[in-house]
PDB file of N, CA, C, O and CB in Angstrom:
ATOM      1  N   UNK A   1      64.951   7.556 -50.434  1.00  0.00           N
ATOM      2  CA  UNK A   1      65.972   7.913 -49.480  1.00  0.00           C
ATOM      3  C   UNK A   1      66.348   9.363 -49.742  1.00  0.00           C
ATOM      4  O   UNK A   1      66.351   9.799 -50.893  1.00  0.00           O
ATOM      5  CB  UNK A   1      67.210   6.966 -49.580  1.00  0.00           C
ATOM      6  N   UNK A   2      66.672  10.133 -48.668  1.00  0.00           N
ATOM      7  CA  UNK A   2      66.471  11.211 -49.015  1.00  0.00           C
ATOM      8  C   UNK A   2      66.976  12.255 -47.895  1.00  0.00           C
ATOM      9  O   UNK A   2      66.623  11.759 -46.825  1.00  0.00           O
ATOM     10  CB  UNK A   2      65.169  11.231 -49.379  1.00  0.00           C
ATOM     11  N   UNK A   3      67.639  13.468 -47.651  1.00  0.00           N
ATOM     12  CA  UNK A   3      68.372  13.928 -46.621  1.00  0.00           C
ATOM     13  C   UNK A   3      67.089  14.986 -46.412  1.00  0.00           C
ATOM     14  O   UNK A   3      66.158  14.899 -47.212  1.00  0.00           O
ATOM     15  CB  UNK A   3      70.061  14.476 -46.944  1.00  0.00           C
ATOM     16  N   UNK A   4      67.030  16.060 -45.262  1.00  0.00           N
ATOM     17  CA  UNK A   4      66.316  16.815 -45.069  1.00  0.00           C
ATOM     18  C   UNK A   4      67.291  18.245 -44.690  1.00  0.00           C
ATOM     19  O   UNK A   4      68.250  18.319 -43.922  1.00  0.00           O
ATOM     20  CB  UNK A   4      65.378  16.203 -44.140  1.00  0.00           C
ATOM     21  N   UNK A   5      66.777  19.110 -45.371  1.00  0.00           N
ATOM     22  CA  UNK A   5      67.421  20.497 -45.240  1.00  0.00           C
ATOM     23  C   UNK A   5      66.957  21.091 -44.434  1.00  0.00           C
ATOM     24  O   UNK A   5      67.458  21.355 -43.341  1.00  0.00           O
ATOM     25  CB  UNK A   5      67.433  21.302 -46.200  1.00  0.00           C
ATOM     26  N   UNK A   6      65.977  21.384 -44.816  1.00  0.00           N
ATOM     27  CA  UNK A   6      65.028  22.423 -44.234  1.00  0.00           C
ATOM     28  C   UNK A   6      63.273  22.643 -44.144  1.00  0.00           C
ATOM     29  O   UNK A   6      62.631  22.715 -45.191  1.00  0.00           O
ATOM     30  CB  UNK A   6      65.458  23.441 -44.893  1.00  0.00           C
ATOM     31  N   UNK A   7      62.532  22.746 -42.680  1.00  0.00           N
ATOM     32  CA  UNK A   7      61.248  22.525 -42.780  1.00  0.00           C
ATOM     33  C   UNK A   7      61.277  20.981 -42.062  1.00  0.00           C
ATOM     34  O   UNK A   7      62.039  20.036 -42.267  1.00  0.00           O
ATOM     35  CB  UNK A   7      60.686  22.699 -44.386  1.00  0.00           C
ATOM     36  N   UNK A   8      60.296  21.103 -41.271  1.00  0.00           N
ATOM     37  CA  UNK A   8      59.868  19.476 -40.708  1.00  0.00           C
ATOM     38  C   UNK A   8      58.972  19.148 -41.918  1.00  0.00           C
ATOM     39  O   UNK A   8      58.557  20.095 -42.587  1.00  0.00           O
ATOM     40  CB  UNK A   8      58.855  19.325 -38.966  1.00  0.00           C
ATOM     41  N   UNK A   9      58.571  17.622 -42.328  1.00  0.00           N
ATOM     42  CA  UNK A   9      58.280  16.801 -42.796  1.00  0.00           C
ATOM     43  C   UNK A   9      57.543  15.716 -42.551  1.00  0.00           C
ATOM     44  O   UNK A   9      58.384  14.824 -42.659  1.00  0.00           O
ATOM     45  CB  UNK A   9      58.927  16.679 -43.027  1.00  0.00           C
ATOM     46  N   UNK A  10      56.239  15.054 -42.218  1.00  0.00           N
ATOM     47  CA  UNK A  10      55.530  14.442 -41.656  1.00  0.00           C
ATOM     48  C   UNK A  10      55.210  13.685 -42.785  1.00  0.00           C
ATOM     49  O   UNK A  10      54.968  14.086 -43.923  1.00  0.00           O
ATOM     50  CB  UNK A  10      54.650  15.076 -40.926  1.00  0.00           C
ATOM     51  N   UNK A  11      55.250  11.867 -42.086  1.00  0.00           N
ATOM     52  CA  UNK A  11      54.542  11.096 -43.184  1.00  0.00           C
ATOM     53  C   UNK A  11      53.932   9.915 -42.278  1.00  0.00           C
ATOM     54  O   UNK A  11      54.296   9.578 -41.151  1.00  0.00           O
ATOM     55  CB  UNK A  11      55.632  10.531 -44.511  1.00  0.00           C
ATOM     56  N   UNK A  12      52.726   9.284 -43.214  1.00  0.00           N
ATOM     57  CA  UNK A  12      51.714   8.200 -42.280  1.00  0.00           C
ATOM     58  C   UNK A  12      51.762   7.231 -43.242  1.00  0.00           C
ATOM     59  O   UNK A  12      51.338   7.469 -44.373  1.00  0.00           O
ATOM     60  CB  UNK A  12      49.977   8.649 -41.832  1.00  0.00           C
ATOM     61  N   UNK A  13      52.296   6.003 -42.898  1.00  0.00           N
ATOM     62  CA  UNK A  13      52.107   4.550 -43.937  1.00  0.00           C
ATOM     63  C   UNK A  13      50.880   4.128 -43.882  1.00  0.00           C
ATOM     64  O   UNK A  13      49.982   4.510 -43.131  1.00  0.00           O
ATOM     65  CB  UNK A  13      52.964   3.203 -43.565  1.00  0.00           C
ATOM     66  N   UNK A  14      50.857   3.276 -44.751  1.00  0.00           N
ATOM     67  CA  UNK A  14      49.481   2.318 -45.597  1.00  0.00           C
ATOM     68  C   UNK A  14      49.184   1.539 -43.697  1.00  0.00           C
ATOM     69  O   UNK A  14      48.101   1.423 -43.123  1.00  0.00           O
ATOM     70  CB  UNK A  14      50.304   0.523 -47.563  1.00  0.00           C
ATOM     71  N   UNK A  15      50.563   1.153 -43.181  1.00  0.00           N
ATOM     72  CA  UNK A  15      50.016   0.444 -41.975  1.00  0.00           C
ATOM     73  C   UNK A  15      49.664   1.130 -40.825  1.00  0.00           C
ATOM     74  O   UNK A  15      49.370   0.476 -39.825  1.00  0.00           O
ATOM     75  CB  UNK A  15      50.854  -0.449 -41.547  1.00  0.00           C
ATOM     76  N   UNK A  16      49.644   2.391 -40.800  1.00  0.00           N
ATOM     77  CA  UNK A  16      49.090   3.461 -40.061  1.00  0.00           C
ATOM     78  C   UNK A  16      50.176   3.976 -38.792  1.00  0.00           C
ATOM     79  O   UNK A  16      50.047   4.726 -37.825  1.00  0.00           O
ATOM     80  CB  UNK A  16      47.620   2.913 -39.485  1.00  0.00           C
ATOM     81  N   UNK A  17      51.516   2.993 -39.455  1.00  0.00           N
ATOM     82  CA  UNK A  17      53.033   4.570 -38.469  1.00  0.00           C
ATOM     83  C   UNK A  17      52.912   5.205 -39.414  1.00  0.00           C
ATOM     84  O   UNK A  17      52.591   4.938 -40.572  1.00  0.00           O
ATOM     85  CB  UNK A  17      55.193   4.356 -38.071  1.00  0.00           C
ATOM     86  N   UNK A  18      53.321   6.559 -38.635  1.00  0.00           N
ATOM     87  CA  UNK A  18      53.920   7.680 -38.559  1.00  0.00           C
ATOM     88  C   UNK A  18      55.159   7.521 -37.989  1.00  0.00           C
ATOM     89  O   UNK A  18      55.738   6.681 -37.301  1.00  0.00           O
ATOM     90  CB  UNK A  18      53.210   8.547 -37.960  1.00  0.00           C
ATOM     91  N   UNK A  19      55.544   9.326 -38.831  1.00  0.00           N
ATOM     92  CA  UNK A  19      56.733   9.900 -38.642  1.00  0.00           C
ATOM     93  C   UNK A  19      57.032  11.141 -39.017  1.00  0.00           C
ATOM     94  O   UNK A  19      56.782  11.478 -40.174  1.00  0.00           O
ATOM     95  CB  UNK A  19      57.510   9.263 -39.093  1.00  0.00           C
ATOM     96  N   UNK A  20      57.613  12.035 -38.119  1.00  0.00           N
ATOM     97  CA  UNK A  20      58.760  13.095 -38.354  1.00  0.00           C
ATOM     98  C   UNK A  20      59.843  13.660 -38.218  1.00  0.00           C
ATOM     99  O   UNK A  20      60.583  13.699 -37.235  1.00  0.00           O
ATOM    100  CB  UNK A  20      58.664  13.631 -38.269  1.00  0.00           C
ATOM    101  N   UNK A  21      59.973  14.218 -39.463  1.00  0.00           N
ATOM    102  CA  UNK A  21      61.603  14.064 -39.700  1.00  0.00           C
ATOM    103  C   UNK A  21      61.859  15.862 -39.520  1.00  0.00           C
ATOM    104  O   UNK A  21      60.964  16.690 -39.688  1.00  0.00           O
ATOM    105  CB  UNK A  21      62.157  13.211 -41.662  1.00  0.00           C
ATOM    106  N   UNK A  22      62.927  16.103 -39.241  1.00  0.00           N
ATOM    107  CA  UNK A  22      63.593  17.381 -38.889  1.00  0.00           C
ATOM    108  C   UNK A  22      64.837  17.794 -39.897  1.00  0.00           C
ATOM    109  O   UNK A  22      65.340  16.979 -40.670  1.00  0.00           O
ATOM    110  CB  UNK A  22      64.133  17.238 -37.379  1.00  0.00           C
ATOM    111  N   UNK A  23      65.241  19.091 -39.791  1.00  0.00           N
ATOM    112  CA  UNK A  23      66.528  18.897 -40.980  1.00  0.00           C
ATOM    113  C   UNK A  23      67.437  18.553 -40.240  1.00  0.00           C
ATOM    114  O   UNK A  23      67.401  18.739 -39.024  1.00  0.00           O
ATOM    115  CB  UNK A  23      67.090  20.156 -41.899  1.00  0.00           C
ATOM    116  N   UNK A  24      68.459  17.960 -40.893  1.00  0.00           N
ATOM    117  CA  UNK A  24      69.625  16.507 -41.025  1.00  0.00           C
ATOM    118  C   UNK A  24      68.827  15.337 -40.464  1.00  0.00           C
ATOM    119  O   UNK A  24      69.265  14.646 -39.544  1.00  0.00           O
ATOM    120  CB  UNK A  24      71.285  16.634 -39.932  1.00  0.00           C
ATOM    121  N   UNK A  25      67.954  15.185 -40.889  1.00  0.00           N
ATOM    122  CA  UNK A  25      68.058  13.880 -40.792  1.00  0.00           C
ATOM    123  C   UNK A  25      68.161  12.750 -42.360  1.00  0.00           C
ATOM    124  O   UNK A  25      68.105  13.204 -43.502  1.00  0.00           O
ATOM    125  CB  UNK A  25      66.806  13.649 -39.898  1.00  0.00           C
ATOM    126  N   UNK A  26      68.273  11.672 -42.118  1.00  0.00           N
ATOM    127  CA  UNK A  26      68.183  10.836 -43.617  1.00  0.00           C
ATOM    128  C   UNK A  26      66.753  10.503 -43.583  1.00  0.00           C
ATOM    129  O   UNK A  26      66.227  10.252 -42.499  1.00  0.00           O
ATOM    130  CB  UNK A  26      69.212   9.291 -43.808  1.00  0.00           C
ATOM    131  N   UNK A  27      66.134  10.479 -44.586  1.00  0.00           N
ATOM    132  CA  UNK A  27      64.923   9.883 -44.358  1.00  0.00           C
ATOM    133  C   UNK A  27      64.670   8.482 -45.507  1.00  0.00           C
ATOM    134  O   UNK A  27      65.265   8.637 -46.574  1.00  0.00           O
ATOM    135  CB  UNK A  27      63.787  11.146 -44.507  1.00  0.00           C
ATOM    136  N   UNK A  28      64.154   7.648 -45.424  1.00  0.00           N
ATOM    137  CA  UNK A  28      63.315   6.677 -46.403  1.00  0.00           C
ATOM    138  C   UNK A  28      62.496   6.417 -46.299  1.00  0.00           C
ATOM    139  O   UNK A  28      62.088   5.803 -45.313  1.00  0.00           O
ATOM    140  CB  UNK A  28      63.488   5.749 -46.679  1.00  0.00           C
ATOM    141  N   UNK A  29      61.909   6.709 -47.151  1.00  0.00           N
ATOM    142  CA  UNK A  29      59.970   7.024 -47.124  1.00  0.00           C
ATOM    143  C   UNK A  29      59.784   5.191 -48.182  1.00  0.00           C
ATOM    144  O   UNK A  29      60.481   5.030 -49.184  1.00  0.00           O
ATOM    145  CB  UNK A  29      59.134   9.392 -48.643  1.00  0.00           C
ATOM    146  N   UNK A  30      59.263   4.599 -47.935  1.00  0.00           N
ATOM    147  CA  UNK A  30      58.873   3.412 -48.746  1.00  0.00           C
ATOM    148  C   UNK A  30      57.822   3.802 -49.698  1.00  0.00           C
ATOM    149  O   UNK A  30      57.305   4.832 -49.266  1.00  0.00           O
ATOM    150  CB  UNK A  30      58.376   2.246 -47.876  1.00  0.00           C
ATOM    151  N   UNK A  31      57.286   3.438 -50.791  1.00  0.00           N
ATOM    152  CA  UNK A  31      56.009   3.079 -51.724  1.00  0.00           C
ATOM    153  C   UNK A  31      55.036   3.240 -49.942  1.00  0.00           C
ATOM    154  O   UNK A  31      55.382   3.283 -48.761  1.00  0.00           O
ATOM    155  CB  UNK A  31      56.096   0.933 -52.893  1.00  0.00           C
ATOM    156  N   UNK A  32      53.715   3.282 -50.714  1.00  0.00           N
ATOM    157  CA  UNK A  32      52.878   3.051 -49.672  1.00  0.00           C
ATOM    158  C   UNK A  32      52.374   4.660 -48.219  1.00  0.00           C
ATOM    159  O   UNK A  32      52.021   4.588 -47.042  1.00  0.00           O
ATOM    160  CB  UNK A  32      53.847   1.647 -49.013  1.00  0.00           C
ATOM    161  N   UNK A  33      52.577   5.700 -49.025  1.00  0.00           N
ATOM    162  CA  UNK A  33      53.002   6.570 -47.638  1.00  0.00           C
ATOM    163  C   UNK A  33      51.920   7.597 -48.040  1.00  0.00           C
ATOM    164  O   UNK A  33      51.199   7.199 -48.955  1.00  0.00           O
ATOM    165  CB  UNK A  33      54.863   7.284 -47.436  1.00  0.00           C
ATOM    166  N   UNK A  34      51.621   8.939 -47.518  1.00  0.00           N
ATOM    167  CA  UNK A  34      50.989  10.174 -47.239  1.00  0.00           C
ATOM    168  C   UNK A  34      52.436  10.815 -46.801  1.00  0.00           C
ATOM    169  O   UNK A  34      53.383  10.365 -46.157  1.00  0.00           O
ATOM    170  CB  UNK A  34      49.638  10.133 -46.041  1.00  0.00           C
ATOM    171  N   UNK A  35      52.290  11.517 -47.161  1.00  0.00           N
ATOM    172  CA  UNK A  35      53.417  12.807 -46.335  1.00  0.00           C
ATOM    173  C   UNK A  35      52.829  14.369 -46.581  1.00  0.00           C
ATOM    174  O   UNK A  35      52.072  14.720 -47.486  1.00  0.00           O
ATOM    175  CB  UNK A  35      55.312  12.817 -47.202  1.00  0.00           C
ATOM    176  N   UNK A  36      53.428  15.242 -45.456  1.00  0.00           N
ATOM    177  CA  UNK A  36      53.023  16.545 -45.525  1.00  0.00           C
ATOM    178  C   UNK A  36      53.842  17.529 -44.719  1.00  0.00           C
ATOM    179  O   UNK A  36      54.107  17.249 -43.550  1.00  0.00           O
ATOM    180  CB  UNK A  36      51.700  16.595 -45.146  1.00  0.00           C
ATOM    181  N   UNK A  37      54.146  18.352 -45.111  1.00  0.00           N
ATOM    182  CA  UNK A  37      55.027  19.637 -44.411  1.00  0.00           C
ATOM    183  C   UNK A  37      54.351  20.178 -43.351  1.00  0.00           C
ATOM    184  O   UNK A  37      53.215  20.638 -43.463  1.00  0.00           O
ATOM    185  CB  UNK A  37      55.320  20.894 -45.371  1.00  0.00           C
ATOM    186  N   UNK A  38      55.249  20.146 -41.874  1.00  0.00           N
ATOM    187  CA  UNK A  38      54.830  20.496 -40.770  1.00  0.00           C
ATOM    188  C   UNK A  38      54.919  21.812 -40.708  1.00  0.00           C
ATOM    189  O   UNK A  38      55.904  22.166 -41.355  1.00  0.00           O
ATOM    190  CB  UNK A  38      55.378  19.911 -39.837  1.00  0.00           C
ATOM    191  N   UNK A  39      54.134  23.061 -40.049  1.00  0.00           N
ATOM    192  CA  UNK A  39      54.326  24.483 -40.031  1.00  0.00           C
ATOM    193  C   UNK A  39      54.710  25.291 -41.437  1.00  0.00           C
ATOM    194  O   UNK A  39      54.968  24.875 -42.567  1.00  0.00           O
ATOM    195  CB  UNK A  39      55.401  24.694 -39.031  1.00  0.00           C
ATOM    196  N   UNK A  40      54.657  26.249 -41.030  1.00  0.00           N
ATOM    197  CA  UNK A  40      55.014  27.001 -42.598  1.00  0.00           C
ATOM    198  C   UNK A  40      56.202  27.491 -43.466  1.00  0.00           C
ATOM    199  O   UNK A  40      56.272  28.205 -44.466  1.00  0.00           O
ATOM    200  CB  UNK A  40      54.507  28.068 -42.601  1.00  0.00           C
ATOM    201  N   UNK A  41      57.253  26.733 -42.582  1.00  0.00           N
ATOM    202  CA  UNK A  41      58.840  26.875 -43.318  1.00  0.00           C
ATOM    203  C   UNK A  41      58.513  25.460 -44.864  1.00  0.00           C
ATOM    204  O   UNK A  41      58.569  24.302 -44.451  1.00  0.00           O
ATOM    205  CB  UNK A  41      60.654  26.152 -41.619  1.00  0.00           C
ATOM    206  N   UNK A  42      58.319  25.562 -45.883  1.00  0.00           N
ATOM    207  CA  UNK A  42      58.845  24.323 -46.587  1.00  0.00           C
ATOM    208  C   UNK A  42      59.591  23.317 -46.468  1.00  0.00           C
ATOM    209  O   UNK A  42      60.639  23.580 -45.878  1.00  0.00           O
ATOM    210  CB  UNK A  42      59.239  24.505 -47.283  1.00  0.00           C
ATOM    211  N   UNK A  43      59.457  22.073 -46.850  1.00  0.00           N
ATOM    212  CA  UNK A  43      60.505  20.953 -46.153  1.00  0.00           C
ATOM    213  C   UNK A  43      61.090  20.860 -47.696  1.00  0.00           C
ATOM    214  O   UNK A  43      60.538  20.757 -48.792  1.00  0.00           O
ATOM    215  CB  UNK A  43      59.740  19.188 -45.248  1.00  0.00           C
ATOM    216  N   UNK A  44      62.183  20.927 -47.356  1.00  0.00           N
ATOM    217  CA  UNK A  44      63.201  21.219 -48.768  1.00  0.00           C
ATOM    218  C   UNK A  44      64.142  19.719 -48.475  1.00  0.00           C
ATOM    219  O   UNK A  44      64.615  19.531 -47.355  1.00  0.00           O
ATOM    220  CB  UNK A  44      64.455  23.144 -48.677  1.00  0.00           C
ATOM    221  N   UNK A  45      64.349  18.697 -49.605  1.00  0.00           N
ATOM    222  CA  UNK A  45      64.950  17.809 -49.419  1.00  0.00           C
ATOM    223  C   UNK A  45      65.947  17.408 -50.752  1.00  0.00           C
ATOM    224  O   UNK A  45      65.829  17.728 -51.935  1.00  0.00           O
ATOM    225  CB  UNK A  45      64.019  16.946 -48.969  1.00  0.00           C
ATOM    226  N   UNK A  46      66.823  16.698 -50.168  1.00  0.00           N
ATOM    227  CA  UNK A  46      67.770  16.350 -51.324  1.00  0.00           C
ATOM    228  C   UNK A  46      66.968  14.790 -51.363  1.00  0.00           C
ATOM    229  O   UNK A  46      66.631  14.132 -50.379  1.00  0.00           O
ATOM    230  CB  UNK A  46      69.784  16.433 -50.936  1.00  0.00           C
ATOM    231  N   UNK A  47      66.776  14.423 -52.867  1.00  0.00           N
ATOM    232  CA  UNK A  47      66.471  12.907 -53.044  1.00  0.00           C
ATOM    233  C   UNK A  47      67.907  12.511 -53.432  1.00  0.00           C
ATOM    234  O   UNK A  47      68.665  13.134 -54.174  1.00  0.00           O
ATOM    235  CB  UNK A  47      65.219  12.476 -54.274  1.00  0.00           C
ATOM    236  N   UNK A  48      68.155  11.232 -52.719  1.00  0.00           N
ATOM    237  CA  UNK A  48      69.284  10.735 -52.898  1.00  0.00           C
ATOM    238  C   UNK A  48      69.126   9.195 -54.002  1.00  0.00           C
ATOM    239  O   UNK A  48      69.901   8.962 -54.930  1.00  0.00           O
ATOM    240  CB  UNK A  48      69.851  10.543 -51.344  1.00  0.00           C
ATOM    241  N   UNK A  49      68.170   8.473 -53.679  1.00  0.00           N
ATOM    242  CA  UNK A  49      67.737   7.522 -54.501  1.00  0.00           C
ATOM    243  C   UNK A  49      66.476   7.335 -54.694  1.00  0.00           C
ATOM    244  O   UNK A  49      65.819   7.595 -53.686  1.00  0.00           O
ATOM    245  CB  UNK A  49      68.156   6.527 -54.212  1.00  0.00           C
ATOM    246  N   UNK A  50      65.753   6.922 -55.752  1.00  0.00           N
ATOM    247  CA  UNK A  50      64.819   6.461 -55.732  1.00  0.00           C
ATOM    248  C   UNK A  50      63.928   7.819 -56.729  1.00  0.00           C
ATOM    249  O   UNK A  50      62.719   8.046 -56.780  1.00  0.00           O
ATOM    250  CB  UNK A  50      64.517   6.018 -54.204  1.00  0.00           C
ATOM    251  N   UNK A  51      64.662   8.273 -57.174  1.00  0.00           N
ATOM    252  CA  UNK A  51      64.119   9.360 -58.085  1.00  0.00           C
ATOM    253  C   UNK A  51      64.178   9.154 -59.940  1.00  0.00           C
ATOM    254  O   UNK A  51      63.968  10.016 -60.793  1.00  0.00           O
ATOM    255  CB  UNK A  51      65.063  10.707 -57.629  1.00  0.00           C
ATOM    256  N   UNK A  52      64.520   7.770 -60.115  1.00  0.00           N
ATOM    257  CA  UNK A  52      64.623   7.468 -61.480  1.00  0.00           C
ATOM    258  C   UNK A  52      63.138   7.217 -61.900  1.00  0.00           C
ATOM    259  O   UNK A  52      63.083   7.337 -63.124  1.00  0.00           O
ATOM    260  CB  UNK A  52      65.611   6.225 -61.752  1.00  0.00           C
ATOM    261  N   UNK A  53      62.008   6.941 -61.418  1.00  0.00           N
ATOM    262  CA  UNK A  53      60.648   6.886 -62.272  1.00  0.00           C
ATOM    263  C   UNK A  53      60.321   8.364 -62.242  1.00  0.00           C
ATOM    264  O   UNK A  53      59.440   8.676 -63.043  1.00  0.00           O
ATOM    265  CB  UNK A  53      59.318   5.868 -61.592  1.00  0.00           C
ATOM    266  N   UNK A  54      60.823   9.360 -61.505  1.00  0.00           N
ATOM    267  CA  UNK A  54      60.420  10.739 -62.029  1.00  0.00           C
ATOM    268  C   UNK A  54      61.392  11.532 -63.314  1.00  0.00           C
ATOM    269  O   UNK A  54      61.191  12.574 -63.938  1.00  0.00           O
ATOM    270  CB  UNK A  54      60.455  11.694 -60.664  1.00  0.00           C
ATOM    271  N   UNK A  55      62.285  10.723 -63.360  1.00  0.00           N
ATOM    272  CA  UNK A  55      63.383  11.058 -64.205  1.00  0.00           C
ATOM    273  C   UNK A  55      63.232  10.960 -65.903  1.00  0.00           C
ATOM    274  O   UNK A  55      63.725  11.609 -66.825  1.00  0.00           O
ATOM    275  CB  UNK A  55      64.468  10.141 -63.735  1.00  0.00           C
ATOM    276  N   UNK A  56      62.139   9.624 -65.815  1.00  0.00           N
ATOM    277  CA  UNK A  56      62.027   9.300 -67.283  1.00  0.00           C
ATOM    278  C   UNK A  56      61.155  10.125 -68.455  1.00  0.00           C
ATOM    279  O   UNK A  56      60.265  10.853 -68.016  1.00  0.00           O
ATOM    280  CB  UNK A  56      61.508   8.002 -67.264  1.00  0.00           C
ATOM    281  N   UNK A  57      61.244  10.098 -69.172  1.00  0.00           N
ATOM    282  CA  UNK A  57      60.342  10.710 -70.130  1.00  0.00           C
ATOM    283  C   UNK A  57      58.937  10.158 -70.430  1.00  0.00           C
ATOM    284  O   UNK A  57      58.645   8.966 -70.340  1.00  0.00           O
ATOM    285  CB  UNK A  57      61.004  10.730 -71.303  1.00  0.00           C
ATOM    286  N   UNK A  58      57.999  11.253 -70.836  1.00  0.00           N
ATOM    287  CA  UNK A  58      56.600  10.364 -70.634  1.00  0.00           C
ATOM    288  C   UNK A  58      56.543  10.245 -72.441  1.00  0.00           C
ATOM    289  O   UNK A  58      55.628   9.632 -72.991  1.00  0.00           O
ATOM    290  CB  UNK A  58      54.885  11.403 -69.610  1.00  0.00           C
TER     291      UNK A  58
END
């Protein structure tokens, strides 16, 4: 889950939707996805949840 700042944001699930997201929007991307930055502004996002398995120590 995750807000969008800045930069569009494109993602394609395991079941073959799509989606894009624009800034303000909320987004939740599930397990299971592809994603990729539309045009050449960066898609800059706040993670709101779901960021604790990048959090841990290896």
């Amino acid at each position: 889950m995750g807000y969008l700042l800045s930069g569009r944001l494109y993602t394609k699930m395991d079941d073959g939707s799509e989606m894009e997201y624009v800034p303000g929007d909320l987004l939740f991307i599930p397990a299971g996805h592809d994603g990729w930055t539309v045009g050449d502004e960066p898609a800059l996002f706040l993670q709101i949840e779901g960021a604790a398995p990048y959090a841990k120590k290896q």
